[in-house]
C-alpha positions, 0 to 999 in steps of 0.5 A, a space after each residue: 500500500 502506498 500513500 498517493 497524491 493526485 493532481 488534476 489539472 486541464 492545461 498540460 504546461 501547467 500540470 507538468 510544472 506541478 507535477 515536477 515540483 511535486 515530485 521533487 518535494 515529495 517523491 519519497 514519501 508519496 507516488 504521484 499521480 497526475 489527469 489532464 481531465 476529470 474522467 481520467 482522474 477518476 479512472 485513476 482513482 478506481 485502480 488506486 481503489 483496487 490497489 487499495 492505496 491510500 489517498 493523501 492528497 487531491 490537488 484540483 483546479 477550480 475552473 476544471 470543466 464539465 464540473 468544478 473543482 469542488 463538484 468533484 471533490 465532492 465527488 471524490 471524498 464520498 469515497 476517500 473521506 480522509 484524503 487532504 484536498 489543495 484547490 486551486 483557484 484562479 480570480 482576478 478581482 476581489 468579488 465576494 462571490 467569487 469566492 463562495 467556491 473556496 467557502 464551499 470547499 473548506 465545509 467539504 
């Protein structure tokens, strides 16, 4: 069994640039996954299941498309409750609706 960290993340420069730093802050201690899409990371999470690997970490965009960041960490807690999750969140201005995603995501 291994502790895993999964990095969601559409625009492929952006994912290798996380992955990469990931890996060397972490590779010791974790394997790294990563899905440029929310079908593929859930299809990476079911062999993580079957291999009954242990979820440490979600690392997911918010703008992630068809459904938000926070659907699918919604999504995915159902069946790795302990799991950490890391958001990432992209808004330019400081509107207050803006910011009801990451307030939905802390009470996940």
């Amino acid at each position: 069994m291994h502790s895993v960290i999964v990095l969601v993340e559409p625009e492929t420069g952006v994912l290798w640039a996380i992955k990469e730093n990931l890996m060397r802050q972490f590779q010791r201690e974790f394997k790294i996954y990563s899905a440029d899409s929310d079908p593929a990371a859930l299809e990476k999470l079911k062999q993580l299941q079957q291999c009954n690997d242990s979820l440490a970490l979600f690392v997911v965009k918010q703008q992630n498309s068809p459904i938000t960041g926070v659907e699918f960490l919604q999504l995915v807690m159902e069946t790795f409750p302990t799991a950490k999750r890391l958001l990432l969140n992209l808004y330019d201005d400081d509107d207050i609706p803006a910011r009801i995603p990451l307030l939905q995501t802390l009470e996940i």
